[in-house]
C-alpha positions as CSV (number, residue, x, y, z in Angstrom):
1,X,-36.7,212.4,-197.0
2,X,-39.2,210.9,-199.4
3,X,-42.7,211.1,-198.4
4,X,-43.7,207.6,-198.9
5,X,-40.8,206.5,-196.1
6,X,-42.7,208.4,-193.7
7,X,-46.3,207.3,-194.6
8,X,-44.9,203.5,-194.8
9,X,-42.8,203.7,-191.8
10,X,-46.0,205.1,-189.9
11,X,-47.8,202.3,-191.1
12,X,-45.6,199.8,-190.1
13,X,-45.4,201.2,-186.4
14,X,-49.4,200.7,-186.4
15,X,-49.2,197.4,-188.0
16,X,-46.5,194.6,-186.2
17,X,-47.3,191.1,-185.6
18,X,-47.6,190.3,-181.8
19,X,-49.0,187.6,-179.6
20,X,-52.2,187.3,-179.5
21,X,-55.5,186.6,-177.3
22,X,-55.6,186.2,-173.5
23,X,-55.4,182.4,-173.7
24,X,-52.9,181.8,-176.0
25,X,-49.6,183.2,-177.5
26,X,-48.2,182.2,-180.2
27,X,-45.3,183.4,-181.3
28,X,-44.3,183.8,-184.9
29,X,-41.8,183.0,-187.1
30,X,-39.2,185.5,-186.2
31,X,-37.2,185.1,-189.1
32,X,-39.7,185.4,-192.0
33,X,-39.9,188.9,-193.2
34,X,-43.8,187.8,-194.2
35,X,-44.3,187.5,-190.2
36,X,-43.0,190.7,-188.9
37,X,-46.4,193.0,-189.9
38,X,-49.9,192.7,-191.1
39,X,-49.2,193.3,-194.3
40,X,-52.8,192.9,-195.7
41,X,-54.0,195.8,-193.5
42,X,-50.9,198.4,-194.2
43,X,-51.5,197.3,-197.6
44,X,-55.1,198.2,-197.5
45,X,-54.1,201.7,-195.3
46,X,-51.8,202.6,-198.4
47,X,-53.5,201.4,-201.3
48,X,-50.3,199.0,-202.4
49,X,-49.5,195.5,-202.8
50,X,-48.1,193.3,-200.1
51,X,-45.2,192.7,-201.9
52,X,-45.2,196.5,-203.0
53,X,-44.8,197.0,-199.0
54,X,-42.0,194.4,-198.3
55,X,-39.9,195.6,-201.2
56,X,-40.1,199.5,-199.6
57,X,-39.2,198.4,-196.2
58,X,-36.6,195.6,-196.8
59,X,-35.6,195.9,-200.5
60,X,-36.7,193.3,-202.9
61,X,-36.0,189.7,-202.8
62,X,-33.3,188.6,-205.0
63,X,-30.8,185.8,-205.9
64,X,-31.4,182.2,-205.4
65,X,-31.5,182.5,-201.7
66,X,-34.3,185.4,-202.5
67,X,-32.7,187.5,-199.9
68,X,-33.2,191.2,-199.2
69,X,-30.5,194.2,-198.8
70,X,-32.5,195.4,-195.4
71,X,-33.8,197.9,-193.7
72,X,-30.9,199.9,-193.6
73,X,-29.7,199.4,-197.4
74,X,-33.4,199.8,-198.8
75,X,-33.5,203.8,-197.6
76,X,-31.4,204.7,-200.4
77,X,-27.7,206.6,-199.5
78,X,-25.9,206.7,-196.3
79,X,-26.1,210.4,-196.1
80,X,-30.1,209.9,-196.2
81,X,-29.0,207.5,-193.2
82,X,-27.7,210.8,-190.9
83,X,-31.1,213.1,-192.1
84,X,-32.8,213.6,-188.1
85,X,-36.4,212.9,-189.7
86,X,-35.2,209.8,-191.5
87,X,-33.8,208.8,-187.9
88,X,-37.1,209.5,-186.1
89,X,-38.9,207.3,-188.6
90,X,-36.5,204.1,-187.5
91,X,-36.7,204.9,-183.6
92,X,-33.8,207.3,-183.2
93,X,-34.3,211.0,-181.3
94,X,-31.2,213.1,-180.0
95,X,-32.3,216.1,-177.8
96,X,-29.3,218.4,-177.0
97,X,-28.9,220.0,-173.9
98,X,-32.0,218.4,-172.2
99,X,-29.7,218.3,-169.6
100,X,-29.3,221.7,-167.7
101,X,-25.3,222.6,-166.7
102,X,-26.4,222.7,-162.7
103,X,-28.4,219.2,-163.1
104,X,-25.0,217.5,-164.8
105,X,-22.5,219.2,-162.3
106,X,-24.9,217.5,-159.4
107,X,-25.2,214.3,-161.3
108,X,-21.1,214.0,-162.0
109,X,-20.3,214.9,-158.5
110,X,-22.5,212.2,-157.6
111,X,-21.8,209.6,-159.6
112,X,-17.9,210.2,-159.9
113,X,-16.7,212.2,-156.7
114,X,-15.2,210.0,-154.4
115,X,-16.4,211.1,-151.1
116,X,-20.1,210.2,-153.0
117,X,-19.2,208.0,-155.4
118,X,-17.9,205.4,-152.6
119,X,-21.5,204.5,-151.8
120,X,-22.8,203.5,-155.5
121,X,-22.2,199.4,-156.2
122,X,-20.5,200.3,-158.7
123,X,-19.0,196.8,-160.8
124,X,-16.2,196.1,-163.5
125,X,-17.8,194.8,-166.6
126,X,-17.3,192.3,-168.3
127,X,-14.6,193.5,-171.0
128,X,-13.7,195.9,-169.4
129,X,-15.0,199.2,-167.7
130,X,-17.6,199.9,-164.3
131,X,-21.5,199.7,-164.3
132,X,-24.0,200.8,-161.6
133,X,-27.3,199.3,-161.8
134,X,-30.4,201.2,-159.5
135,X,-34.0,199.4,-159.7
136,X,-34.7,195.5,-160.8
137,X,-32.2,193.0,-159.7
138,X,-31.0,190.4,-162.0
139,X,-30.7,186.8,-161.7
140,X,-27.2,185.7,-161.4
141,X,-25.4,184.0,-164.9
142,X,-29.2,184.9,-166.6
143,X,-28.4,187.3,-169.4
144,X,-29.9,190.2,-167.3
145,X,-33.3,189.1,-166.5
146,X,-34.9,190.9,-164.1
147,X,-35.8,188.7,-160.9
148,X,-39.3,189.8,-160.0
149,X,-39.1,188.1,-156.6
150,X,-37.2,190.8,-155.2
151,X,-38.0,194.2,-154.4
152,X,-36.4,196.9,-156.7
153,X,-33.8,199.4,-155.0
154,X,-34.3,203.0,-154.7
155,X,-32.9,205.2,-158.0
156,X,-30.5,208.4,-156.6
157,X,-32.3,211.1,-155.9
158,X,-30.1,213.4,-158.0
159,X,-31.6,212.1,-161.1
160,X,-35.6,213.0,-159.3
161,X,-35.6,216.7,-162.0
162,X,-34.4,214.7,-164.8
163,X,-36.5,211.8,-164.1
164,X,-39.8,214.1,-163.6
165,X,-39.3,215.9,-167.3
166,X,-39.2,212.7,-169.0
167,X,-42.1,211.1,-167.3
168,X,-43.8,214.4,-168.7
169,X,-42.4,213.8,-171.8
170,X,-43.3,210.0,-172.2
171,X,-47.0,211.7,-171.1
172,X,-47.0,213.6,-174.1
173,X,-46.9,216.7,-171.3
174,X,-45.3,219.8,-171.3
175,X,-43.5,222.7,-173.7
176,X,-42.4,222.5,-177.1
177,X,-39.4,220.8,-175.6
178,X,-40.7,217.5,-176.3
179,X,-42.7,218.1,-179.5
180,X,-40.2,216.3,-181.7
181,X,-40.1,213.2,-179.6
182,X,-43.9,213.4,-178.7
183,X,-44.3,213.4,-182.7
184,X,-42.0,210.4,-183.2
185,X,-43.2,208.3,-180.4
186,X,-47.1,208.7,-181.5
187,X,-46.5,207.8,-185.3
188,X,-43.3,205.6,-185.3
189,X,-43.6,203.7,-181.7
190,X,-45.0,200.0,-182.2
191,X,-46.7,199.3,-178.5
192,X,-49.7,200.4,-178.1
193,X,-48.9,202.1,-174.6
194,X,-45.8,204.4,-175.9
195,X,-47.8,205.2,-178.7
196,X,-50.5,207.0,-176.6
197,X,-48.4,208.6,-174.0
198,X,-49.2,205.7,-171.2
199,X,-45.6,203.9,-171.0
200,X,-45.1,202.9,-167.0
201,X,-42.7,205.0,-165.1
202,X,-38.6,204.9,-165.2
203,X,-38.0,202.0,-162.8
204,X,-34.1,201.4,-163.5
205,X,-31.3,203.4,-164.3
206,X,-28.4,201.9,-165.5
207,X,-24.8,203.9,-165.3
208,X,-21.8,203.7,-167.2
209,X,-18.0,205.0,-167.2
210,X,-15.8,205.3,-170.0
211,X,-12.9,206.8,-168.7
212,X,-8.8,207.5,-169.4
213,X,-5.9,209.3,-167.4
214,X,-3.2,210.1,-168.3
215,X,-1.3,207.1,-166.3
216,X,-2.8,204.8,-168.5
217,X,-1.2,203.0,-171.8
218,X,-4.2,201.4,-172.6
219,X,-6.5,202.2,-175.4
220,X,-10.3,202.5,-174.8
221,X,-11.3,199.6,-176.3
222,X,-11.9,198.1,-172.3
223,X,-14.7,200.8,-172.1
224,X,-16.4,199.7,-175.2
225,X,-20.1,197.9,-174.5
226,X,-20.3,195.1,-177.8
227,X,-23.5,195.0,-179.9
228,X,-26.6,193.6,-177.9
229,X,-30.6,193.9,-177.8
230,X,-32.3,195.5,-174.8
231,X,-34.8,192.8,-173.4
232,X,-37.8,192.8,-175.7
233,X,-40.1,191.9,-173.0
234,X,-38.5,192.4,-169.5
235,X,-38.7,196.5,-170.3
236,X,-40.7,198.9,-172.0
237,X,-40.3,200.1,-175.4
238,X,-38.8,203.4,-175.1
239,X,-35.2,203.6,-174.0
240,X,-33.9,206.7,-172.6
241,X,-30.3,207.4,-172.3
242,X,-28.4,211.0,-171.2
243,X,-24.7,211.5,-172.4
244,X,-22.3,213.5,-169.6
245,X,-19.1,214.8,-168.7
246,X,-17.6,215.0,-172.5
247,X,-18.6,215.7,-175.5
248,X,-18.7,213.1,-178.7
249,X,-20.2,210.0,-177.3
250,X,-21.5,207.5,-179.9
251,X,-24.2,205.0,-180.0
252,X,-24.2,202.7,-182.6
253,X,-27.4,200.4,-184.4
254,X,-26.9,197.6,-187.2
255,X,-28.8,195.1,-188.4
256,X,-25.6,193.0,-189.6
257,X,-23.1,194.8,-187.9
258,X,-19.9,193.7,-185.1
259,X,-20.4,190.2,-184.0
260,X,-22.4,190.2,-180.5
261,X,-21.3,191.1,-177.5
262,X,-17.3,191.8,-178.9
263,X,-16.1,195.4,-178.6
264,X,-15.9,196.8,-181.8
265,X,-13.3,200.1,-183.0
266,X,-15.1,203.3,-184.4
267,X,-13.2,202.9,-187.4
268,X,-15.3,200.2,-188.1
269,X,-18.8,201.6,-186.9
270,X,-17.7,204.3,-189.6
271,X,-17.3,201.6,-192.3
272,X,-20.8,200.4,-191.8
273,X,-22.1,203.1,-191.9
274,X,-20.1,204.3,-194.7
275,X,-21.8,201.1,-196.5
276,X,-25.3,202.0,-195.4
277,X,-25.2,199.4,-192.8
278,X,-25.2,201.4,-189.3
279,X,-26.2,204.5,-188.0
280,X,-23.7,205.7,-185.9
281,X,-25.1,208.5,-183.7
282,X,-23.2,211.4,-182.6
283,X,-23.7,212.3,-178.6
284,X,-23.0,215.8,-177.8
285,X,-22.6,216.5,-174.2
286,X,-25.7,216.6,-171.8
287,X,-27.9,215.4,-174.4
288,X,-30.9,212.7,-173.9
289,X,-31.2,210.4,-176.7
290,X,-34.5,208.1,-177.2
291,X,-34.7,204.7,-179.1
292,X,-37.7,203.1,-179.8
293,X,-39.8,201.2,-183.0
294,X,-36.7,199.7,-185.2
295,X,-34.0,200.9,-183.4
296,X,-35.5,199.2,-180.5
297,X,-36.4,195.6,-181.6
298,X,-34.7,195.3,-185.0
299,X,-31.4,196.8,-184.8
300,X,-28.7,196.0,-182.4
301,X,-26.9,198.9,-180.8
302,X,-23.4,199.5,-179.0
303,X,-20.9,201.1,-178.3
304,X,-17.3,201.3,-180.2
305,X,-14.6,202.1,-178.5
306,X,-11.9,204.9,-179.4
307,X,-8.2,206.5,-178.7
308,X,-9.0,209.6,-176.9
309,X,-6.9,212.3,-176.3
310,X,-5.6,213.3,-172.7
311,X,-7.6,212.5,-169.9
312,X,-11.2,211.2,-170.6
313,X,-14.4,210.5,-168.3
314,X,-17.9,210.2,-169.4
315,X,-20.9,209.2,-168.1
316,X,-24.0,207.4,-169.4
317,X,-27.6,206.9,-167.2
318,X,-29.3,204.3,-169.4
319,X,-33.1,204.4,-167.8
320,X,-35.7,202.0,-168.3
321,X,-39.1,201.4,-167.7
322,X,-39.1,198.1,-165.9
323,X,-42.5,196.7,-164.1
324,X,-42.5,196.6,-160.4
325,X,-42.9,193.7,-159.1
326,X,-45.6,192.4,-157.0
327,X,-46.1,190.3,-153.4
328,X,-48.7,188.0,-155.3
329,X,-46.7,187.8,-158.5
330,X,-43.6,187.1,-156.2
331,X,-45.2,184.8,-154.0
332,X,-46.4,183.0,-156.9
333,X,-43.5,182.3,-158.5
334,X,-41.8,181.0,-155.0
335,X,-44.6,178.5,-155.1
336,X,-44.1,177.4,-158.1
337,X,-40.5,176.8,-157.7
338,X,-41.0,174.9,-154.9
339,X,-43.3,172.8,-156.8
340,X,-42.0,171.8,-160.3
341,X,-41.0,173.8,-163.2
342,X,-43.6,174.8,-165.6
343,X,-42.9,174.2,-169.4
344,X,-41.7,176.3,-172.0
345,X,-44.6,177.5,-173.3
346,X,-46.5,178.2,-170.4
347,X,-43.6,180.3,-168.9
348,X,-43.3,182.3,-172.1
349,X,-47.0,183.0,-171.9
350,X,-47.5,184.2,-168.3
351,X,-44.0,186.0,-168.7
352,X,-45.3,188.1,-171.6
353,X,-49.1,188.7,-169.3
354,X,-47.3,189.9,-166.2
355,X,-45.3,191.8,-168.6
356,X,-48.4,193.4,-170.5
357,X,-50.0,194.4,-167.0
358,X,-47.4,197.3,-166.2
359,X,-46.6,198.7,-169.3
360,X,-48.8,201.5,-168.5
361,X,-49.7,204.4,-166.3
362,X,-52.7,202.5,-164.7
363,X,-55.9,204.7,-164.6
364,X,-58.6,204.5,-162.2
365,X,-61.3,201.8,-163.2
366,X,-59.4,200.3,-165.6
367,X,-57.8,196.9,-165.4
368,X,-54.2,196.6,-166.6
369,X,-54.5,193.1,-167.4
370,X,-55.1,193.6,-171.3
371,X,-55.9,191.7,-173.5
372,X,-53.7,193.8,-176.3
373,X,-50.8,192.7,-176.2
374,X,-47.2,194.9,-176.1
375,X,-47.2,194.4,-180.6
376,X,-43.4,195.2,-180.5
377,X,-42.2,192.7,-177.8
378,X,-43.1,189.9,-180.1
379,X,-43.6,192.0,-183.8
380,X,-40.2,191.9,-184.8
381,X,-38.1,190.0,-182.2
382,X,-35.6,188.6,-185.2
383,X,-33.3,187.2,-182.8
384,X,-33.0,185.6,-179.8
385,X,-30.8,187.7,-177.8
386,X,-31.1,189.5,-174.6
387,X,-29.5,192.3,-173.4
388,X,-25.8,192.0,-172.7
């Protein structure tokens, strides 16, 4: 891993474009490489050119339509692609066995058992396979956005142990357990309250099952989840996901890789990446695994579906930090939907402050109302998609 990767890359987490002021919020050109950072201050931090910068990060422009290879091409081979410190640098930390054998058996039993499991609203997919969501509600046909009017539901308590260590660990608290993800979150991070340890508490968990028997003809494909964005603003910038009940579960991040949304084979998560265009992460059982920075707001990520062998049942908690909502903030918004509909550009902008205001462990004395805004939620949001 070259030196300069890590330096740049550290830069650029310190560096993003986002809204900016109290008053107003302009967004930037999402698509225009030029946009994503402050280049003139990383290029004053590093002592290079601006366009010294963009060529490192993106490779250089090129061709009559002066595009770049990307992120993902520019680090040099594929195999430099798999390296855990090149990994951290673009948002990606795997922690095995974060989970402890009694902690899964409780959480399986739970989540899968039938006598327990009949309780959990759990709901078929669309494309296929069965999702439990604990915390925010969502607004019907809306793309998953969170409706704030509504109080959030309780998250089981078998995931209370779990859910304490990595509140300690987003706190930069605790053993050397979490000095590797303490590291990557403070340099490579891009909001301001990640970066220092202050991201708001895990609000939502979101379960998954990818499962086979033997009575089945049917290939895994229906248990696939296609290639989506988390919600740039709706959440907090760390995602936190634990892999359990089998062994080799994949996650997988592109910039250009299976069209949105579509469930997409491993054969061809392995061909992206093959070409230096995906990361395709490895899960081993009872592992946590963190995505943040790039992987967060640049890269798309899913899941690709395989042919497993024999019976197969695995279980992913997705959790999220998602801002509780509030009676004033909720009785606001009933108001002014009884009223009339406020325009575009005034919904963006209080979304993004009522967003900004729980992002962070609040601290006595202090407002949470900042005026700094989240940088990543608006730094390098390329595309318009939401989470899926």
């Amino acid at each position: 891993m070259p030196n300069c990767d890590e330096s740049l890359f550290a830069a650029l987490a310190k560096h993003p474009r986002h809204t900016a002021g109290s008053e107003s919020h302009p967004m930037p050109d999402r698509c225009r490489i030029e946009d994503l950072f402050d280049w003139e201050a990383i290029a004053k931090e590093m002592g290079r050119s601006e366009e010294e910068l963009m060529n490192a990060t993106f490779g250089p422009a090129c061709g009559k339509r002066q595009a770049r290879c990307g992120l993902l091409r520019a680090r040099g081979s594929p195999e430099q692609l798999k390296e855990a410190a090149m990994r951290a640098q673009l948002g990606i930390v795997v922690v095995p066995d974060f989970v402890k054998e009694e902690e899964e058996a409780a959480m399986l039993a739970e989540f899968l058992d039938p006598a327990n499991a009949a309780g959990l609203p759990w709901e078929k997919r669309e494309g296929g396979g069965w999702h439990a969501s604990f915390g925010p509600s969502f607004i019907p046909n809306a793309g998953y956005k969170v409706d704030r009017s509504k109080a959030f539901t309780e998250l089981p308590r078998v995931l209370d142990t779990v859910r304490s260590r990595l509140h300690r660990l987003l706190r930069f608290e605790g053993d050397a357990e979490g000095s590797a993800v303490r590291s990557a979150l403070q340099h490579f991070a891009m909001s301001p309250a990640t970066r220092s340890g202050r991201q708001g508490q895990l609000s939502q968990a979101f379960l998954q099952r990818y499962e086979l028997n033997d009575e089945e003809e049917i290939c895994n494909r229906t248990q696939a989840l296609g290639m989506h964005f988390d919600s740039r603003n709706a959440n907090a910038e760390a995602v936190i996901g634990l892999n359990l009940g089998e062994d080799h579960g994949h996650i997988f991040f592109s910039r250009s890789g299976p069209h949105k949304g579509q469930p997409f084979p491993m054969a061809l998560a392995k061909e992206l990446e093959a070409r230096g265009e995906g990361i395709l992460v490895e899960l081993p059982r009872r592992a946590l695994y963190m995505f943040f920075g790039f992987a967060r707001y640049h890269l798309r990520h899913g899941v690709p579906w395989s042919h497993p062998t024999g019976p197969y049942r695995r279980v992913t908690v997705t959790l999220r930090s998602v801002p509780l909502p509030t009676a004033k903030r909720g009785a606001r918004r009933a108001a002014e939907a009884a009223t009339h509909e406020p325009d575009a550009a005034k919904r963006k902008q209080r979304k993004l402050m009522d967003v900004l205001s729980s992002f962070e462990h609040p601290r006595p004395g202090r407002r949470l109302f900042a005026k700094t805004s989240m940088a990543a939620s608006a730094a390098i949001d390329l595309c318009s998609d939401e989470e899926e």
